[in-house]
SEKE-441576 format. One record per residue (C-alpha): residue number from 0; residue in three letters; x, z, y. Coordinates in nm, 2 decimals, m for minus. Each point is the difference from the previous one (the first is absolute). Layout:
// residues N
ATOM   n res     px     pz     py
ATOM NUM ALA      X      Z      Y
...
END
This chain:
// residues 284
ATOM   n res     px     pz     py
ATOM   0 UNK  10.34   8.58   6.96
ATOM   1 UNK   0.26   0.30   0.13
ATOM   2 UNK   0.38  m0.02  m0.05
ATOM   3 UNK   0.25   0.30   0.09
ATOM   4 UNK   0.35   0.00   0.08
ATOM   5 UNK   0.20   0.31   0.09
ATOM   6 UNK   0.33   0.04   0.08
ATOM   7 UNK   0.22   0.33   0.03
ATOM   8 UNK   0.31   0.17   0.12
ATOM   9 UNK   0.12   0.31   0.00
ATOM  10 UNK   0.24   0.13   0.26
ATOM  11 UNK   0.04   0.38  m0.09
ATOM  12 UNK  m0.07   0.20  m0.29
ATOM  13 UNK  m0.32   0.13   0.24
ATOM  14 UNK  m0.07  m0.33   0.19
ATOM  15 UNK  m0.17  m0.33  m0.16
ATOM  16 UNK  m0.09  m0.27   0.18
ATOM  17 UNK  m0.25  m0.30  m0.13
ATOM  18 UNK  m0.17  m0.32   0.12
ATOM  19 UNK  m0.34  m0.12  m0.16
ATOM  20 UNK  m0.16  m0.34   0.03
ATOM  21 UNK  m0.30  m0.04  m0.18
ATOM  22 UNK  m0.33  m0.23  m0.01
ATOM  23 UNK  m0.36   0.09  m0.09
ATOM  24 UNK  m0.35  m0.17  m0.03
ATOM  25 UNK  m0.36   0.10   0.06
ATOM  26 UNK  m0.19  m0.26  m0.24
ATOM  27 UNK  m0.28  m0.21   0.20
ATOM  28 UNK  m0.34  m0.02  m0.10
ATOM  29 UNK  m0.41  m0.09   0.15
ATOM  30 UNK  m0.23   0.16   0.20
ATOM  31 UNK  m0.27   0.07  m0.23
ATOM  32 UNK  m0.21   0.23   0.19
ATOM  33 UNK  m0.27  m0.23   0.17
ATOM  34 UNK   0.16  m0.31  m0.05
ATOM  35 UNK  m0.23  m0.21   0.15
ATOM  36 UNK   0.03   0.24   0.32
ATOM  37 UNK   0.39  m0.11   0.08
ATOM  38 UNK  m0.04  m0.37  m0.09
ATOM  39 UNK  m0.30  m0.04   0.19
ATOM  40 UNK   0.14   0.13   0.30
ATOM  41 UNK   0.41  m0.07  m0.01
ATOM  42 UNK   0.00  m0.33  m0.28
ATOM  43 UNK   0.04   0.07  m0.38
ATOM  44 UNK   0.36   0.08   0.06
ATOM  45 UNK  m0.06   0.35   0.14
ATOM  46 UNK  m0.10   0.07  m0.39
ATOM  47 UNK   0.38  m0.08  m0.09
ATOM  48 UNK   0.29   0.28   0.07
ATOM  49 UNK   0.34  m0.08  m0.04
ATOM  50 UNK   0.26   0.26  m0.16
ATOM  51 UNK   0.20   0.23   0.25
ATOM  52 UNK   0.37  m0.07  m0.08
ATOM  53 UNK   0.24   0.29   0.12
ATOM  54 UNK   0.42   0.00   0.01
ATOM  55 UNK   0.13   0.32   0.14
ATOM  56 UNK   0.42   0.07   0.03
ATOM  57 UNK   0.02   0.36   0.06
ATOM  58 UNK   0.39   0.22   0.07
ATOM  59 UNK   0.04   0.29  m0.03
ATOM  60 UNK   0.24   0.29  m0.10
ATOM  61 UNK  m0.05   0.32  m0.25
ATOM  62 UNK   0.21   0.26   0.07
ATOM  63 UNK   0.06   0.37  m0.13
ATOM  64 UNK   0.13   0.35   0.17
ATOM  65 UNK   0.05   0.32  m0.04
ATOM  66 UNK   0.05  m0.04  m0.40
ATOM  67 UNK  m0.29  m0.20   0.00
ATOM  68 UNK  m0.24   0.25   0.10
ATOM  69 UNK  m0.06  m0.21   0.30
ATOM  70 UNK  m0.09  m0.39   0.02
ATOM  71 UNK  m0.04  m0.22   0.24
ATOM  72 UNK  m0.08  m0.40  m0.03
ATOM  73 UNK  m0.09  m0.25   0.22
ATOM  74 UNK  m0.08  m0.34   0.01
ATOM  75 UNK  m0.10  m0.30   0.23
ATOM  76 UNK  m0.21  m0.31  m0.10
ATOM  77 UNK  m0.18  m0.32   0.06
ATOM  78 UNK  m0.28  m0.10  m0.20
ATOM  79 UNK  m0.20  m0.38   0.11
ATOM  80 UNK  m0.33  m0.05  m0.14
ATOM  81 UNK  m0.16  m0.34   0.03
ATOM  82 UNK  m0.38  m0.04  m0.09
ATOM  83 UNK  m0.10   0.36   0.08
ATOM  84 UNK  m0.29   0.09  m0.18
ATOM  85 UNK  m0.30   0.24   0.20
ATOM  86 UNK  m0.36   0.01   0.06
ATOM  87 UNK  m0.16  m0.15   0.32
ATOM  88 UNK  m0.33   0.00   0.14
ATOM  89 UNK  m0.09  m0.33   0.23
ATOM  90 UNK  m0.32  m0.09   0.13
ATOM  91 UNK  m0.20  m0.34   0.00
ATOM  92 UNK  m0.35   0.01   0.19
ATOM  93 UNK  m0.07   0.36  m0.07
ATOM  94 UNK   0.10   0.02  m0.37
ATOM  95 UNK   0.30   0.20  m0.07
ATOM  96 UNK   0.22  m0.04  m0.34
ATOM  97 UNK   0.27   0.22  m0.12
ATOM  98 UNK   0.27  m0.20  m0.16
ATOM  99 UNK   0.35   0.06  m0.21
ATOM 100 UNK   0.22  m0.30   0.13
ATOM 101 UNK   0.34  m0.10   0.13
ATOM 102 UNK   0.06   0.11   0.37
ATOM 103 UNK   0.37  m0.11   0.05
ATOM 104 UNK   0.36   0.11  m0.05
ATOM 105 UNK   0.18   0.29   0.13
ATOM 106 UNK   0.34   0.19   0.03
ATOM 107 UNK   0.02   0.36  m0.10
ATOM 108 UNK   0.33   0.18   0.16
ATOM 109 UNK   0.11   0.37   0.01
ATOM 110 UNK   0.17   0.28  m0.13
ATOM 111 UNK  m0.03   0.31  m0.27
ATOM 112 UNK   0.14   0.31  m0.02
ATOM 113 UNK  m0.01   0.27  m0.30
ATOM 114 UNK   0.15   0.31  m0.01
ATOM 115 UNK  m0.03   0.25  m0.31
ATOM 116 UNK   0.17   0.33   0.06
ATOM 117 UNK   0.02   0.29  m0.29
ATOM 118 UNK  m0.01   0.33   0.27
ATOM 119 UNK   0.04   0.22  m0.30
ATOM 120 UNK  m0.02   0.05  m0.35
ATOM 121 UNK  m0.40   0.00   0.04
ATOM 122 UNK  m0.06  m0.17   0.34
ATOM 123 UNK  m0.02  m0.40   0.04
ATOM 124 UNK  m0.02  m0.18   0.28
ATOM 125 UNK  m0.08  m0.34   0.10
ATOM 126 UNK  m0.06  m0.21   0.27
ATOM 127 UNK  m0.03  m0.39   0.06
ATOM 128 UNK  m0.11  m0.24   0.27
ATOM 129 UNK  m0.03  m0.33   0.07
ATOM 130 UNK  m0.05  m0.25   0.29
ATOM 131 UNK  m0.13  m0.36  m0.03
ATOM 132 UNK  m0.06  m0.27   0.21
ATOM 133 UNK  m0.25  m0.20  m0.15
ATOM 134 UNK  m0.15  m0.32   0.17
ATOM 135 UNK  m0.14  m0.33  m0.08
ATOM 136 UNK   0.21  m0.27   0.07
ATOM 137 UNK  m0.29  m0.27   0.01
ATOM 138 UNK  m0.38  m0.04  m0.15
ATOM 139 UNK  m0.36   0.07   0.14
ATOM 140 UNK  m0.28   0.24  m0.02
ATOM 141 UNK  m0.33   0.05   0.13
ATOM 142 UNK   0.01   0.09   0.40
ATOM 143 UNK   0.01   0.36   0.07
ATOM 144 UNK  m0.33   0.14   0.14
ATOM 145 UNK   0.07   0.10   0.31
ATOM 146 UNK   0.19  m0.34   0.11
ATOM 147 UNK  m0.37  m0.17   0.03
ATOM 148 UNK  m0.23   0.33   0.05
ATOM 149 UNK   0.21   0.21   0.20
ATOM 150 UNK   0.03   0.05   0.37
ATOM 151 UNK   0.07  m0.34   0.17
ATOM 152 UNK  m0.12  m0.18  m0.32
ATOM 153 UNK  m0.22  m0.23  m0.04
ATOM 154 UNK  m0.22   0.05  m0.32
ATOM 155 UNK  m0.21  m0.35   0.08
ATOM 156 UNK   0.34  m0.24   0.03
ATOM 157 UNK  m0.01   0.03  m0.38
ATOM 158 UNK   0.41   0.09   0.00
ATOM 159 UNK   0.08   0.24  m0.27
ATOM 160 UNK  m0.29  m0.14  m0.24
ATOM 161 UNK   0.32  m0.17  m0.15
ATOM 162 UNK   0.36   0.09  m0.11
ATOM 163 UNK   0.33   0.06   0.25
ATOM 164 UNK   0.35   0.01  m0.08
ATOM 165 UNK   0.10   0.34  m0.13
ATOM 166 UNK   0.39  m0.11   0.07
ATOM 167 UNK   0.16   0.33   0.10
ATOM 168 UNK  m0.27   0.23  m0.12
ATOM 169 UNK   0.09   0.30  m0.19
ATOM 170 UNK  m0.09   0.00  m0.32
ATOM 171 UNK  m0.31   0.18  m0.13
ATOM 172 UNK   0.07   0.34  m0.18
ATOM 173 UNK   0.34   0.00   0.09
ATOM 174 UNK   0.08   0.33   0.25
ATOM 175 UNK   0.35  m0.03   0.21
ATOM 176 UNK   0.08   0.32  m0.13
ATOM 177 UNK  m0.07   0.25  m0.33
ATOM 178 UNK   0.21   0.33  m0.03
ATOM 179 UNK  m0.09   0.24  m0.36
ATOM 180 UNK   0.17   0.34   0.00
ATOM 181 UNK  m0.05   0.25  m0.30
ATOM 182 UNK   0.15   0.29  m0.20
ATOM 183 UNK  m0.06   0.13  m0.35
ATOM 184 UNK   0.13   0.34  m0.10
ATOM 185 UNK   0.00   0.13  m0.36
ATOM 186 UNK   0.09   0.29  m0.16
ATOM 187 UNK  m0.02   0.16  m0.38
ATOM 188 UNK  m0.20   0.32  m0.02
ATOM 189 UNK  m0.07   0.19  m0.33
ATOM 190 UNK   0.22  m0.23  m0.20
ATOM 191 UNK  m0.07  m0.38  m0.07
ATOM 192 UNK  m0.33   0.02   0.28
ATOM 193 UNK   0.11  m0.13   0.30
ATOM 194 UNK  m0.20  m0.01   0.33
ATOM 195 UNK   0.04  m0.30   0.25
ATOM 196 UNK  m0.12  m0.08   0.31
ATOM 197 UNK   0.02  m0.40   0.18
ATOM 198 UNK  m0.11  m0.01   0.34
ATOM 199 UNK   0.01  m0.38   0.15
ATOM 200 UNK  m0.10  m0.11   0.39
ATOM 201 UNK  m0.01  m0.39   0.03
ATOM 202 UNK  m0.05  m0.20   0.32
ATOM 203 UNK  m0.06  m0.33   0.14
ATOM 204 UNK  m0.02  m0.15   0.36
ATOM 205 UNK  m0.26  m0.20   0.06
ATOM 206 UNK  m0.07  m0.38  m0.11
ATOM 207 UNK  m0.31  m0.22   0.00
ATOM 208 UNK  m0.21  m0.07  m0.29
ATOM 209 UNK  m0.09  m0.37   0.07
ATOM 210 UNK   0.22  m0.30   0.03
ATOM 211 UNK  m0.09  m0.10   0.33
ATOM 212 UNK   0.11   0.34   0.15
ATOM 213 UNK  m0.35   0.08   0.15
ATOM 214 UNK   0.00   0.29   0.22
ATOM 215 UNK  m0.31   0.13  m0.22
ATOM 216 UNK   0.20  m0.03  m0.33
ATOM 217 UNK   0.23   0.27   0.15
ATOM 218 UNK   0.15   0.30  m0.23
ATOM 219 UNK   0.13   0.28   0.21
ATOM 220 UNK   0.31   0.18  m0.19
ATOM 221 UNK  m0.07   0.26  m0.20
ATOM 222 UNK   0.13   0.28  m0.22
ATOM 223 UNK  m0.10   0.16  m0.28
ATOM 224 UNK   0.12   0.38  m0.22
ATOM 225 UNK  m0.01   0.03  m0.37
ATOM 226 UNK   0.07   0.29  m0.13
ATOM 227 UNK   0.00   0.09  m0.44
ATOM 228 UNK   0.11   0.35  m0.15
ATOM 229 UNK   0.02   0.05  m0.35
ATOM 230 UNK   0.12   0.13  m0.35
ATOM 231 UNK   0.16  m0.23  m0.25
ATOM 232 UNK  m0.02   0.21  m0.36
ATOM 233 UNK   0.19  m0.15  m0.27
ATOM 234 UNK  m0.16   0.05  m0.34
ATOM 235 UNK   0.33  m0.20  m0.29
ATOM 236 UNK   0.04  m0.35   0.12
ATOM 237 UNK  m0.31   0.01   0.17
ATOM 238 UNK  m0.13   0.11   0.33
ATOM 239 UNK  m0.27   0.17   0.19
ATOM 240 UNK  m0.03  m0.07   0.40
ATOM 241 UNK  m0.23   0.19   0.21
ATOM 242 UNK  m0.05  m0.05   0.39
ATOM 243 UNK  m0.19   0.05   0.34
ATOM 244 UNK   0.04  m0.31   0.20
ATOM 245 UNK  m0.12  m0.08   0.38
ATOM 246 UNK  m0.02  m0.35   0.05
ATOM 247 UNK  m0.02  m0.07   0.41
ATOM 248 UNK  m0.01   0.37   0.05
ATOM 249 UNK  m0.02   0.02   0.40
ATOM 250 UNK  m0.32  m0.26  m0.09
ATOM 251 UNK   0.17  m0.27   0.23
ATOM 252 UNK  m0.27  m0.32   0.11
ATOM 253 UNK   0.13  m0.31  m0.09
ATOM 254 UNK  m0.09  m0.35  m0.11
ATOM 255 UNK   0.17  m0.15  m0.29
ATOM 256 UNK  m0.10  m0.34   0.11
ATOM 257 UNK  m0.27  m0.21   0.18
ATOM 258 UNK  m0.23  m0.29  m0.08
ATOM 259 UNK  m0.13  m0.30   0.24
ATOM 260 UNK  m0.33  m0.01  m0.02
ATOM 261 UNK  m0.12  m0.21   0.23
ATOM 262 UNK  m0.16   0.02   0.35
ATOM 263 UNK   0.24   0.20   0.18
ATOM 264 UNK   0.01   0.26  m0.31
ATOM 265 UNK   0.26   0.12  m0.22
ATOM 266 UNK  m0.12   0.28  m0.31
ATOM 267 UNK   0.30   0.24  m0.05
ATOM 268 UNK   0.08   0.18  m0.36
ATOM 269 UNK   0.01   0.31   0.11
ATOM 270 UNK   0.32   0.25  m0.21
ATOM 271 UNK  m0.03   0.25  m0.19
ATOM 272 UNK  m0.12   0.35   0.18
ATOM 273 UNK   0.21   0.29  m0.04
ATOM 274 UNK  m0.05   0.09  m0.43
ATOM 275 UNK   0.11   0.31  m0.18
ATOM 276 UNK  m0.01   0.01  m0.38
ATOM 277 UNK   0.16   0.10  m0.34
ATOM 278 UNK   0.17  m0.21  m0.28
ATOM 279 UNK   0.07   0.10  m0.33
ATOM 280 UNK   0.23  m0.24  m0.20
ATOM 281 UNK   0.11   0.02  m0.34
ATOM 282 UNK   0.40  m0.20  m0.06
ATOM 283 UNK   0.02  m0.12  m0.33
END
């Protein structure tokens, strides 16, 4: 079930102001890989997930300057989540099981900016960033690695071969901070062609990949270039759109997430390396 309300006032000709409250739902469903696997080691139900219900009341204000060739809005907000859904991997005599289930609730806080500006007739600009605080107000997880292996553990006391409150953890996937800045700049040549250019750098700080905020689930902050050149050739109604992209073009290392695998291990998916290619699209 989702619901939106939104509310709006303008104060200036160049300056609106809104409020948003809105609800959303994540539908529930059954572990179905292995099932035997979670019920034999957590009770039958670990086979059951719960939906992830959402309400989020955002603020903000859109405004306009310069005869609208510059924009700037911002907005605060609030989402709750109870019944977070995310894969965990626990560990019962020397079987580990990867399972989708309900790890808790948690409050999502922060604040977005966006600014578009139009530099010149050809040249665009934009920029946005946002910071979030996003933590877990309760639940449990599997106990991080390195709280029963690690220096001063004890790996034969058998703590962390069960779950620990993740109250206060941040959430998984969920960087403090994520800045985009980009330009595109086009220009007609030779009549109706026109040549563009859109050149985009987006960064993140770093966040952790598993709910339980292991020190081995760790993504450093990265940032990565793309960078796409082209012709757009009209032909009537219709269009032809030739290009040379760079995808990650300064070939940054990242890893777009990681994966509990048991014993001490997590498998990273590794991003994509630095690509350079050409489209050719036909608009119809």
């Amino acid at each position: 079930m989702a619901g939106l309300l939104t509310a709006s006032y303008r104060f200036k000709d160049d300056v609106l102001g809104f409020v948003t409250y809105s609800t959303g739902e994540k539908s529930g469903g059954f572990n179905v890989n292995s099932v035997t696997t979670p019920a034999a080691l957590l009770g039958n139900s670990a086979l059951n997930i719960e939906p992830e219900k959402a309400r989020n009341l955002e603020i903000g204000l859109k405004t306009s300057w310069l005869d609208n060739r510059v924009n700037i809005n911002a907005n605060v907000f609030l989402t709750k989540i109870s019944d977070y859904q995310a894969v965990t991997t626990t560990e019962n005599n020397g079987n580990y099981v990867a399972l989708l289930s309900n790890v808790g609730d948690l409050t999502s806080k922060g604040v977005e900016l966006d600014i578009k500006a139009q530099a010149t007739s050809h040249l665009l600009l934009n920029f946005n960033a946002a910071y979030t605080d996003a933590t877990f107000d309760n639940g449990s997880a599997p106990t991080p690695f390195e709280e029963f292996n690690g220096p001063g553990g004890n790996a034969n006391s058998g703590y962390g071969k069960g779950f620990r409150s993740i109250s206060g953890n941040r959430v998984n996937g969920a960087p403090r901070w994520t800045a985009n800045a980009g330009l595109q700049h086009r220009w007609s040549i030779n009549g109706n062609v026109e040549h563009y250019t859109a050149a985009n750098y987006g960064w993140r700080s770093e966040t952790y990949a598993d709910v339980n905020n292991s020190v081995y689930s760790k993504i450093p902050s990265y940032g990565v270039f793309n960078l796409t050149t082209g012709f757009r050739i009209p032909q009537g109604k219709n269009q032809w759109d030739l290009s040379i992209w760079a995808k990650n073009l300064f070939d940054k290392h990242y890893f777009l997430g990681l994966v509990n695998s048991g014993n001490g291990m997590y498998a990273g998916s590794a991003a994509q390396p630095r690509t350079i290619g050409a489209s050719l699209r036909y608009d119809f």
